[in-house]
LUMVEX-954617 format. One record per residue (C-alpha): residue number from 0; x, y, z. Coordinates in nm, 3 decimals, padded with zeros to 5 digits. Example, Ala and Ser with C-alpha at 12.3 -4.5 7.8 and 13.67 -1.06 7.14 Angstrom:
<atoms>
(0, (01.230, -00.450, 00.780))
(1, (01.367, -00.106, 00.714))
</atoms>
This chain:
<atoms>
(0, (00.482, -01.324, 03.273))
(1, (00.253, -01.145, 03.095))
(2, (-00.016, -01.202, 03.345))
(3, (00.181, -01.013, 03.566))
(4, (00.300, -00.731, 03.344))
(5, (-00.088, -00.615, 03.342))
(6, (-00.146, -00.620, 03.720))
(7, (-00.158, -00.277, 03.868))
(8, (00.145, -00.179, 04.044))
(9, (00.087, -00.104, 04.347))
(10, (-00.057, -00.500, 04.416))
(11, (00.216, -00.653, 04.339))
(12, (00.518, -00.773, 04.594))
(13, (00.773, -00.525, 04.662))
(14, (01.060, -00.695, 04.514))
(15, (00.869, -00.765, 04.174))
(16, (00.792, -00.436, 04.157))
(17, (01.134, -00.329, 04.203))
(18, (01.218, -00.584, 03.911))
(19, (00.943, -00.443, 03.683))
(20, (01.086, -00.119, 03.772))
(21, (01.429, -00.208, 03.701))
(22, (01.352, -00.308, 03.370))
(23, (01.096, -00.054, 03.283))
(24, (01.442, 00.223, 03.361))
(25, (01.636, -00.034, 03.146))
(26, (01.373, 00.025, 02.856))
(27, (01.457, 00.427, 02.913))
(28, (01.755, 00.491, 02.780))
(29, (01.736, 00.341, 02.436))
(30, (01.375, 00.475, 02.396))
(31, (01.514, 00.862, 02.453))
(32, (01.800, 00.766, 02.237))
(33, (01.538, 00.676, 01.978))
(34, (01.323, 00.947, 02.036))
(35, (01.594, 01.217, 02.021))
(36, (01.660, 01.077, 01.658))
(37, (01.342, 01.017, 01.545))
(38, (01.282, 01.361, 01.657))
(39, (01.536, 01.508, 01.392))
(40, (01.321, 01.364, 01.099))
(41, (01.194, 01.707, 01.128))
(42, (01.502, 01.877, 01.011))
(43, (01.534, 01.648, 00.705))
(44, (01.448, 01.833, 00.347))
(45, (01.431, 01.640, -00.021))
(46, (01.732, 01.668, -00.195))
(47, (01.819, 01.566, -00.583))
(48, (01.601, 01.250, -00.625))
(49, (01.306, 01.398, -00.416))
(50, (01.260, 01.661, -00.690))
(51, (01.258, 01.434, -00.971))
(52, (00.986, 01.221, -00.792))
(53, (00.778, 01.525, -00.687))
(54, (00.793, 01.661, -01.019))
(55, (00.717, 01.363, -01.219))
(56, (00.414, 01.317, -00.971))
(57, (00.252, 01.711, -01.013))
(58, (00.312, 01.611, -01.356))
(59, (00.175, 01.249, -01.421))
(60, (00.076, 01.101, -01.100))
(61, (00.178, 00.773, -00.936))
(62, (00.126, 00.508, -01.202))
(63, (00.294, 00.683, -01.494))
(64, (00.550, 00.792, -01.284))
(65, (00.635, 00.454, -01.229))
(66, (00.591, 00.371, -01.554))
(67, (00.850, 00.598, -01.652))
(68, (01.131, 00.510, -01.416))
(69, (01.005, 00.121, -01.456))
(70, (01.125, 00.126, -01.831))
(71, (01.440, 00.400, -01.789))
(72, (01.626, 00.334, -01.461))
(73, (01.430, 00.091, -01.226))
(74, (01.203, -00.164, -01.141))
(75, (01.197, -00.119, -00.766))
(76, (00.821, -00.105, -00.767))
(77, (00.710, -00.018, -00.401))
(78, (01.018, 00.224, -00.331))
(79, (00.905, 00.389, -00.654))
(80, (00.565, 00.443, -00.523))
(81, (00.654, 00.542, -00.160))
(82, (00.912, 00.800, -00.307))
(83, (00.614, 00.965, -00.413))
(84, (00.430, 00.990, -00.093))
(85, (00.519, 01.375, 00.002))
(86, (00.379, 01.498, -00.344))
(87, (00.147, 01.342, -00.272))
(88, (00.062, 01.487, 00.071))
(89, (00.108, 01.806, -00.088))
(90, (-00.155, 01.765, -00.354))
(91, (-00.405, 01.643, -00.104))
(92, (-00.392, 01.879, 00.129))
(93, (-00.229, 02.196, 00.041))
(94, (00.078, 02.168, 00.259))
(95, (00.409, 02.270, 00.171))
(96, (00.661, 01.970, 00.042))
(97, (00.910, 02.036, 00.326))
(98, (00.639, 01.959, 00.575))
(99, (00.495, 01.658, 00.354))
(100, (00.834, 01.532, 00.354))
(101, (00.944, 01.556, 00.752))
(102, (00.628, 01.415, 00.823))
(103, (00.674, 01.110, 00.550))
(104, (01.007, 01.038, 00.709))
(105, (00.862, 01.092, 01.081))
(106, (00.616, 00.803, 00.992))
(107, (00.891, 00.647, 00.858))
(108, (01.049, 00.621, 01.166))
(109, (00.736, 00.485, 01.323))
(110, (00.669, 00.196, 01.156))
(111, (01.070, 00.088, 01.167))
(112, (00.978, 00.054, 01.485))
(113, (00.681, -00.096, 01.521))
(114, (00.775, -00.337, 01.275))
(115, (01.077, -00.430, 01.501))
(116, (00.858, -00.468, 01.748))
(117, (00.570, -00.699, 01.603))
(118, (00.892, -00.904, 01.462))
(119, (01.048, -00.938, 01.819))
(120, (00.706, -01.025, 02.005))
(121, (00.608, -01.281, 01.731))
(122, (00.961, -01.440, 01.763))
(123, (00.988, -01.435, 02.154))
(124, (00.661, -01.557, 02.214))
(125, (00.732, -01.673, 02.597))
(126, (00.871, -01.325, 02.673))
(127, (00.758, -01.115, 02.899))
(128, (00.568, -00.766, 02.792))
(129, (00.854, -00.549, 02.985))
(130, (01.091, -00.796, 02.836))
(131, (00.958, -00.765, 02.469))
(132, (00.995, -00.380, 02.488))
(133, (01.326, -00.372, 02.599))
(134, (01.446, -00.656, 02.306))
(135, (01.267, -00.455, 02.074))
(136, (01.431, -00.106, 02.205))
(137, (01.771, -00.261, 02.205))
(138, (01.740, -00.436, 01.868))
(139, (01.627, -00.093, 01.687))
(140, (01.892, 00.099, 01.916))
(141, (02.141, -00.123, 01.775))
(142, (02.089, -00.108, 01.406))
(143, (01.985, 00.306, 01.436))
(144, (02.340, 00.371, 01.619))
(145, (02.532, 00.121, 01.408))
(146, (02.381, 00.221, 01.062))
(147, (02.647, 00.240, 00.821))
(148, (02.432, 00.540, 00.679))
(149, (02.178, 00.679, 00.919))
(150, (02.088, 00.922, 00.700))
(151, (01.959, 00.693, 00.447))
(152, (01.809, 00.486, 00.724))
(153, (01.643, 00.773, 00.845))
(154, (01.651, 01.122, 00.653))
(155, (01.656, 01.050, 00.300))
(156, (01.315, 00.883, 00.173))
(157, (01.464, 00.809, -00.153))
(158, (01.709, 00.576, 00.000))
(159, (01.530, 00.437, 00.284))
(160, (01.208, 00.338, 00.115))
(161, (01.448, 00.015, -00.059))
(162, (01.579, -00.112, 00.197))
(163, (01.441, -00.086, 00.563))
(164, (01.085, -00.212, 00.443))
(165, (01.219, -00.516, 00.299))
(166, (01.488, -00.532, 00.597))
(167, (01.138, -00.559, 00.856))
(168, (00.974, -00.815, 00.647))
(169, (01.272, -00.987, 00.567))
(170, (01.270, -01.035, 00.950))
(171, (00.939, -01.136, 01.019))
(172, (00.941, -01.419, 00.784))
(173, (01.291, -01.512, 00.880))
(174, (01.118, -01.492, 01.270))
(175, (00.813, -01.679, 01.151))
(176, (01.001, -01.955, 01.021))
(177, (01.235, -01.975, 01.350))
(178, (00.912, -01.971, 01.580))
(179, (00.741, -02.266, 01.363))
(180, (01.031, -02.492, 01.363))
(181, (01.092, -02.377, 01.725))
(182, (00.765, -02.497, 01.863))
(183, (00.709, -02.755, 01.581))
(184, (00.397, -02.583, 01.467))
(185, (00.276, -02.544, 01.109))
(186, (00.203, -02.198, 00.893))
(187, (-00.184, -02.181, 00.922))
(188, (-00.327, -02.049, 00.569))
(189, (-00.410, -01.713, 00.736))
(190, (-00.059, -01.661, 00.823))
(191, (00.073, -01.815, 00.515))
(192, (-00.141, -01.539, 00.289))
(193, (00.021, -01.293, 00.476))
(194, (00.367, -01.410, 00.428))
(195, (00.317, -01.410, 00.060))
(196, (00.186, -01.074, 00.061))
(197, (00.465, -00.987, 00.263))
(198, (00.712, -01.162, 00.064))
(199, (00.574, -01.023, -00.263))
(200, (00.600, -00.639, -00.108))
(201, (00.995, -00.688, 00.023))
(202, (01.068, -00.873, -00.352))
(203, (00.908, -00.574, -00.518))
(204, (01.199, -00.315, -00.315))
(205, (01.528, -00.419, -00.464))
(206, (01.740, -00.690, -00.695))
(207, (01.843, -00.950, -00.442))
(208, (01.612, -00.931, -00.135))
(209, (01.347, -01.202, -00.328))
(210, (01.629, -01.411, -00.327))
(211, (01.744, -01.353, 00.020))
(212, (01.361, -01.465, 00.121))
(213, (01.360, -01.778, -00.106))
(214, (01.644, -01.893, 00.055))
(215, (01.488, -01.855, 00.403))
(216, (01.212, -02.052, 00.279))
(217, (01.433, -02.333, 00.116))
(218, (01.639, -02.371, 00.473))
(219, (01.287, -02.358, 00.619))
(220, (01.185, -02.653, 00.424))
(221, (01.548, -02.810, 00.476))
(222, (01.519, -02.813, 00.808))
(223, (01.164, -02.923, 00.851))
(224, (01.295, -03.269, 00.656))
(225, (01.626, -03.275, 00.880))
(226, (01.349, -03.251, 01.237))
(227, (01.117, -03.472, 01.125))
(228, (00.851, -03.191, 01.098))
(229, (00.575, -03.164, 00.901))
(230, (00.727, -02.968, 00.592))
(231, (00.432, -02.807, 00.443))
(232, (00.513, -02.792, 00.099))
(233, (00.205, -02.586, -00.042))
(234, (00.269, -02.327, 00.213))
(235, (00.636, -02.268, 00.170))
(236, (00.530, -02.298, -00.215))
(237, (00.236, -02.047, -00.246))
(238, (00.485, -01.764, 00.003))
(239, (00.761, -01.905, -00.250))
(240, (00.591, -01.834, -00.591))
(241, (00.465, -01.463, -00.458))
(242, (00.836, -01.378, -00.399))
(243, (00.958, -01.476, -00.725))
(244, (00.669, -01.297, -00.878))
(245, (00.811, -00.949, -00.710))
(246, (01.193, -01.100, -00.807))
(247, (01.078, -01.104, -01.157))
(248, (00.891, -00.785, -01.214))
(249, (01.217, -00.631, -01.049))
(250, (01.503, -00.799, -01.221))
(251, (01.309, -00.742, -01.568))
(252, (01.274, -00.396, -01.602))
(253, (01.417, -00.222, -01.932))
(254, (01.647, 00.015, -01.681))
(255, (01.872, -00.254, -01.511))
(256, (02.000, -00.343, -01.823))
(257, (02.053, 00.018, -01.943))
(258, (02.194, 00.126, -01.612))
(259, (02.464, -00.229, -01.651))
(260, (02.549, -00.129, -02.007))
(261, (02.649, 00.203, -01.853))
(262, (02.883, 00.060, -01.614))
(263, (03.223, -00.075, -01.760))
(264, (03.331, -00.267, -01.444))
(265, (02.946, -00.476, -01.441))
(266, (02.922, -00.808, -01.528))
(267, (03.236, -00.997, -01.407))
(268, (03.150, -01.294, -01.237))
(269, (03.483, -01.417, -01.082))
(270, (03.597, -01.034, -00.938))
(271, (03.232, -01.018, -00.803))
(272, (03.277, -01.303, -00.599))
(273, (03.568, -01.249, -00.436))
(274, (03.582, -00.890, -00.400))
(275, (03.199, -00.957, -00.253))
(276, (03.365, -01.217, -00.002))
(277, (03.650, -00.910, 00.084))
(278, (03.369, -00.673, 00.144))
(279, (03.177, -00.844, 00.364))
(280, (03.449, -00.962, 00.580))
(281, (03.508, -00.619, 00.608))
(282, (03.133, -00.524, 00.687))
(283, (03.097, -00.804, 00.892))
(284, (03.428, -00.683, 01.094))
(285, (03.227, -00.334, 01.130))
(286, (02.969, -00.500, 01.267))
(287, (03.075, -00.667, 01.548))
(288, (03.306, -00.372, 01.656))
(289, (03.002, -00.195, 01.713))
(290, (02.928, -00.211, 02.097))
(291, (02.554, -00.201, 02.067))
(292, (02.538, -00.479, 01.860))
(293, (02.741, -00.708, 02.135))
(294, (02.493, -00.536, 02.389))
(295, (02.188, -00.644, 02.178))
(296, (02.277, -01.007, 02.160))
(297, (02.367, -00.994, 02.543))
(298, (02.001, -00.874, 02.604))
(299, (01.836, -01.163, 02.383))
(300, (02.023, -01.397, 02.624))
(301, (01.948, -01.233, 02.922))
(302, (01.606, -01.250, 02.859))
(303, (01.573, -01.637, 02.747))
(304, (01.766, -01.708, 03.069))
(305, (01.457, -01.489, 03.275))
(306, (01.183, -01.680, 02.997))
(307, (00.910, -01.868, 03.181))
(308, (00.948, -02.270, 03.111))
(309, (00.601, -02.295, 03.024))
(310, (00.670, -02.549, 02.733))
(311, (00.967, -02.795, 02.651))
(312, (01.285, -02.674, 02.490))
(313, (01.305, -02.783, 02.176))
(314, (01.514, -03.097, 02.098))
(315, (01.688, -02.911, 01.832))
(316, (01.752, -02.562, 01.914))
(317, (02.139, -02.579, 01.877))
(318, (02.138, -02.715, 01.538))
(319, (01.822, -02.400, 01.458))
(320, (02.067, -02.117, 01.587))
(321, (02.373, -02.259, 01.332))
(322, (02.137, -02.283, 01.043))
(323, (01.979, -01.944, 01.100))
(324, (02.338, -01.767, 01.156))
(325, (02.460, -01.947, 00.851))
(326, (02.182, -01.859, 00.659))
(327, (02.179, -01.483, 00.727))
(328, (02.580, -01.443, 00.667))
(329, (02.490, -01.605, 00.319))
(330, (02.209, -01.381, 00.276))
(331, (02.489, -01.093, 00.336))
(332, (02.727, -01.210, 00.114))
(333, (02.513, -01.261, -00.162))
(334, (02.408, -00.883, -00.151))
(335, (02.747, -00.768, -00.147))
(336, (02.843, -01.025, -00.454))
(337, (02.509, -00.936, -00.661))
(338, (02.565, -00.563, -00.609))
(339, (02.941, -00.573, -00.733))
(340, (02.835, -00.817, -01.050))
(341, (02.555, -00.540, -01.114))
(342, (02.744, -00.211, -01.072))
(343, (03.147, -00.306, -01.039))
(344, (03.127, -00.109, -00.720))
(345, (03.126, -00.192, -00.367))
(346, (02.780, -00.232, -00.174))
(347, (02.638, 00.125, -00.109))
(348, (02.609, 00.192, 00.268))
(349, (02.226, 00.226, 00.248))
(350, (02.177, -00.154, 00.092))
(351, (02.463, -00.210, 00.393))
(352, (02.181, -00.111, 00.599))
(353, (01.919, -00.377, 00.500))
(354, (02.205, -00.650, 00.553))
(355, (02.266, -00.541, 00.909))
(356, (01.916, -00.571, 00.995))
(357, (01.904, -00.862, 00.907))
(358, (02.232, -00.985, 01.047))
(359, (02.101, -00.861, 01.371))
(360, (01.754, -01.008, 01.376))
(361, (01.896, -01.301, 01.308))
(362, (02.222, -01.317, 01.534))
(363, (01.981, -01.203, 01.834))
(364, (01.736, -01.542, 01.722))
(365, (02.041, -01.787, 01.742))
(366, (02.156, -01.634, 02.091))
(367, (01.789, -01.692, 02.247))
(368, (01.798, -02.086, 02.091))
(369, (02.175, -02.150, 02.245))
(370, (02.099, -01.999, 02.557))
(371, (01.766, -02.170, 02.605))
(372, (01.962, -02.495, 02.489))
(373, (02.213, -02.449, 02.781))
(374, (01.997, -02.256, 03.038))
(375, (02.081, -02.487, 03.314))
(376, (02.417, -02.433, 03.296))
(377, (02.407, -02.069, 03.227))
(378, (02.209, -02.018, 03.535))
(379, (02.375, -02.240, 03.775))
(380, (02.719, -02.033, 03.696))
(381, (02.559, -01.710, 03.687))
(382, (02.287, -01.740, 03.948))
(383, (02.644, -01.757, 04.198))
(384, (02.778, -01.437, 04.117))
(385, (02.417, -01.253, 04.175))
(386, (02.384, -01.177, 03.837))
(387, (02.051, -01.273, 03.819))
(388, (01.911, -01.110, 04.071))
(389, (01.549, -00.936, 03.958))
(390, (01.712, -00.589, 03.981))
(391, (02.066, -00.657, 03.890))
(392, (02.016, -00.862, 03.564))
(393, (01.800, -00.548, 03.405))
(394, (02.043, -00.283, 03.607))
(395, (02.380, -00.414, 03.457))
(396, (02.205, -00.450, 03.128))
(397, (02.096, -00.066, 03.154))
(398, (02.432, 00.024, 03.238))
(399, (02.602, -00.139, 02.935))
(400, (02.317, -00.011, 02.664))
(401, (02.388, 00.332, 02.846))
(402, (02.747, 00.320, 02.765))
(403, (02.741, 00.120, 02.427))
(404, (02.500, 00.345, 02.284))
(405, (02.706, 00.659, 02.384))
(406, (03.003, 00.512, 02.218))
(407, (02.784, 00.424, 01.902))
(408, (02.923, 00.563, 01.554))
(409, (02.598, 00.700, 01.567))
(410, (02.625, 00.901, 01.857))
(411, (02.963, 01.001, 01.747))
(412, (02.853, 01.166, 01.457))
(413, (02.539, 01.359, 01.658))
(414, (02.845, 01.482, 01.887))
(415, (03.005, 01.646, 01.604))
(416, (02.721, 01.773, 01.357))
(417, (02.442, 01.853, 01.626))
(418, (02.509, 02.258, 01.583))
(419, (02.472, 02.241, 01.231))
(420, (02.140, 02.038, 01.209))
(421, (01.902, 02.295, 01.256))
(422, (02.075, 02.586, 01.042))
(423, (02.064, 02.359, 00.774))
(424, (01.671, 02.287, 00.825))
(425, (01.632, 02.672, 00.827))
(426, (01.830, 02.717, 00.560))
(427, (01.647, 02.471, 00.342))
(428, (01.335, 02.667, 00.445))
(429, (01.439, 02.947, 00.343))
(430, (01.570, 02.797, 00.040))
(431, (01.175, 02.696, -00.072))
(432, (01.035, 03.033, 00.018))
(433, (01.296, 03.186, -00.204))
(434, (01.198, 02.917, -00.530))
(435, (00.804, 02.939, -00.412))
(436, (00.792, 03.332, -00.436))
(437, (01.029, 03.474, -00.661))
(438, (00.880, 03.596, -01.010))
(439, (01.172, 03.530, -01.210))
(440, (01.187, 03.199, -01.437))
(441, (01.587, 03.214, -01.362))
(442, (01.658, 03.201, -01.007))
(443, (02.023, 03.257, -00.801))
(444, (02.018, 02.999, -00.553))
(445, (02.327, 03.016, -00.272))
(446, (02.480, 02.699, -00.177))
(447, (02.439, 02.572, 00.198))
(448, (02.636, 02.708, 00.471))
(449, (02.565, 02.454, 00.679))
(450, (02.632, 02.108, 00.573))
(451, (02.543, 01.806, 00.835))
(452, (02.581, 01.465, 00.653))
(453, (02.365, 01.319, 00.872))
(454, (02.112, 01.526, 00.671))
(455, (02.233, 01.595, 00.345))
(456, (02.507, 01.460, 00.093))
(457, (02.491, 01.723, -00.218))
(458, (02.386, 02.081, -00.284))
(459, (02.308, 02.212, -00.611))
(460, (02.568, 02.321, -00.870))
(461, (02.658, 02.518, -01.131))
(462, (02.533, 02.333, -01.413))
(463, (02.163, 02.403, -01.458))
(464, (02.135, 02.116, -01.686))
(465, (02.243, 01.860, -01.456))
(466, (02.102, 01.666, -01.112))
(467, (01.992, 01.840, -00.916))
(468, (01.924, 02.178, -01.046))
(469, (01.677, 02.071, -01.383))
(470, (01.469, 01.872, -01.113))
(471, (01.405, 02.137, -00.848))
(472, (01.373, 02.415, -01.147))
(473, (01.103, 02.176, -01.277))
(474, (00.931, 02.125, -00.957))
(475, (00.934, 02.506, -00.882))
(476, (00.836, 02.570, -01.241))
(477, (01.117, 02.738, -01.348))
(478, (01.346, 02.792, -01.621))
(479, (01.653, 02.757, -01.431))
(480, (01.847, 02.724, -01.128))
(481, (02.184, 02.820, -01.072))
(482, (02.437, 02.871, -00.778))
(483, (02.426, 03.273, -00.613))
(484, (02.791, 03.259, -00.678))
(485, (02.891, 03.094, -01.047))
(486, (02.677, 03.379, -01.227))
</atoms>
């Protein structure tokens, strides 16, 4: 397949280039509606947080910055030091911090994707290369237009920087361990460094994603023993040890306990669980009414039933796809439990984020194992109905991503806040001219006209004590901020 991916167009047969064809125009539609999102990173402006981080950085720089938020409020390590990025920018080169910041979350963007796509080609390794793209266009079409909070998927670095990088290496371990067992190959040491490295980044972003991983590798090792595989305990052991290195340094900073004492509902063990269990029915409900979600997992098996047979099909692919769905809804749950026990509240729609990437990845995994367990079958029955012609398999697939992706929540909410994206962007333009020129240590600043939550969540407020006016005065170097009209 990939052989003949890379031949020039024109040589090849008519009908496979009307296939190639056919599933190049598949790959279309979810790349524009990626692009036309990606595109609005440049509309996105900082907002409360953002301030705090870019002052703190003018003022102390990266390490004591983290320092300071390490011992006070958080020991997210890596999100702390991303956060800081667009100061960053702006130090180095001179740009403004609106600028810094569109183009931090435009990169952003970028390497969500290209880390779905590295994760899909390692894990569909018999796959075709117009096959691959389309998997990994309809897996990151999928989570983009069912994001329970695109905005902090997308637009708000604060909130995207501790989730969606451990949500992409989450996946490529979870993919690494799937292909291994798969194909009854071993982690060589190369790969296994990078794992650990991996593993040690993703356990450095949040409270519960170095478990999440160390589970992974436990079922890993489980099922190694249960297939008679080698089980590789030093590998699984040295990626296993770097995680809970990152888990540590996370869980025992001074500000998780300070931010649980402040929390009267924290703590509760037996309300935790089963109001974690409630919520995650009731995300996992959400999920699946999603139509680009069902249209994801009904590409993954349309392209194992197209893979090449180039090598046998593993003796215990059935009992793979139940362990990996089993252990990703566990994984799920036990975010939704830790965050209640930690905060008494329900799981905040940007960590909801992280566990749908995951659910995804993983759902989309078990679909290719079944399928390629009962391929024979599948085919037969479809193969009747012309389903499986070269152009009709990729054409009916087109249609549906065409239509689930236009019914997304996603693209519901573009319907109804696209006229009000880009006065907001000018608006918080104008907004940092206004704090960048005026003379006055006091400055009147009106509130937003315009007010797109796909962008934005809060505006400043009256109290010039408070988040977020002390942090933009600081940045801005002045005094005092204040809304134009609560003189």
């Amino acid at each position: 397949m990939y052989n003949q991916d890379v031949m020039p167009f024109a040589a090849r047969p008519l009908a496979e280039r009307r296939a190639s064809l056919a599933w190049t125009l598949c790959s279309l539609f979810p790349a524009i509606f990626l692009l036309g999102l990606f595109a609005l990173t440049w509309l996105g402006a900082p907002e409360h947080d953002d301030f705090c981080f870019a002052d703190l950085y003018a003022r102390h720089g990266f390490i004591e910055t983290v320092s300071i938020f390490y011992h006070s409020q958080s020991g997210r390590i890596l999100p702390l030091l991303l956060t800081q990025i667009p100061p960053a920018i702006t130090s180095a080169t001179g740009i403004n911090l609106l600028s810094a910041y569109s183009l931090t979350l435009a990169v952003s963007a970028g390497v969500f994707l290209l880390g779905s796509a590295v994760a899909t080609v390692r894990a569909w390794p018999r796959a075709g290369a117009l096959q691959l793209t389309l998997l990994t266009l309809a897996f990151a079409s999928a989570v983009v237009g069912a994001a329970p909070s695109l905005r902090e998927l997308l637009y708000w670095l604060a909130g995207l920087t501790c989730y969606v990088p451990p949500a992409l290496l989450t996946i490529l371990m979870l993919g690494e361990c799937t292909r291994a067992l798969d194909t009854e190959t071993g982690f060589s040491w190369p790969l296994t460094a990078g794992m650990a490295l991996g593993g040690l980044l993703a356990a450095l972003c949040n409270e519960f994603t170095g478990l999440w991983l160390l589970l992974i590798l436990a079922a890993s090792l489980l099922a190694r023993h249960v297939f008679s595989q080698p089980r590789q305990i030093a590998h699984h052991g040295l990626i296993a040890l770097a995680v809970a290195v990152g888990f540590v340094v996370v869980v025992s900073a001074g500000g998780n306990s300070a931010r649980m004492e402040q929390l009267p509902n924290a703590g509760h063990l037996l309300p935790s669980l089963l109001n974690g269990f409630r919520d995650s029915l009731i995300g996992l409900g959400r999920f699946f009414r999603e139509p680009a979600i069902i249209v994801s997992l009904l590409a993954a098996g349309a392209v194992a039933l197209v893979e090449p047979e180039t090598a046998p099909i593993s003796r215990h692919g059935k009992m793979l796809a139940l362990g990996i769905i089993a252990a990703c809804l566990a994984c799920c749950y036990f975010e939704y439990f830790a965050h209640q026990y930690a905060t008494g509240f329900r799981l905040v729609e940007r960590a909801q984020n992280e566990a749908l990437i995951l659910l995804l990845f993983g759902l989309m995994l078990s679909v290719r194992l079944l399928v390629r367990a009962y391929r024979g079958q599948l085919r037969e029955r479809l193969s009747a109905s012309g389903l499986l012609g070269p152009v009709a398999l990729p054409t009916g697939l087109a249609l549906l991503l065409i239509a689930s992706l236009a019914c997304s929540s996603t693209a519901s909410l573009l319907r109804g806040q696209w006229q009000d994206l880009y006065p907001y962007s000018q608006e918080s333009v104008a907004r940092h001219v206004l704090l960048t020129t005026s003379t006055t240590p006091v400055v009147a600043v009106p509130r937003h006209r315009w007010t797109p939550s796909l962008l934005m969540t809060s505006d400043v407020t009256a109290n010039a004590d408070r988040l977020p006016n002390d942090c933009i005065a600081r940045y801005y170097h002045k005094s005092a901020i204040h809304v134009a009209d609560a003189r």
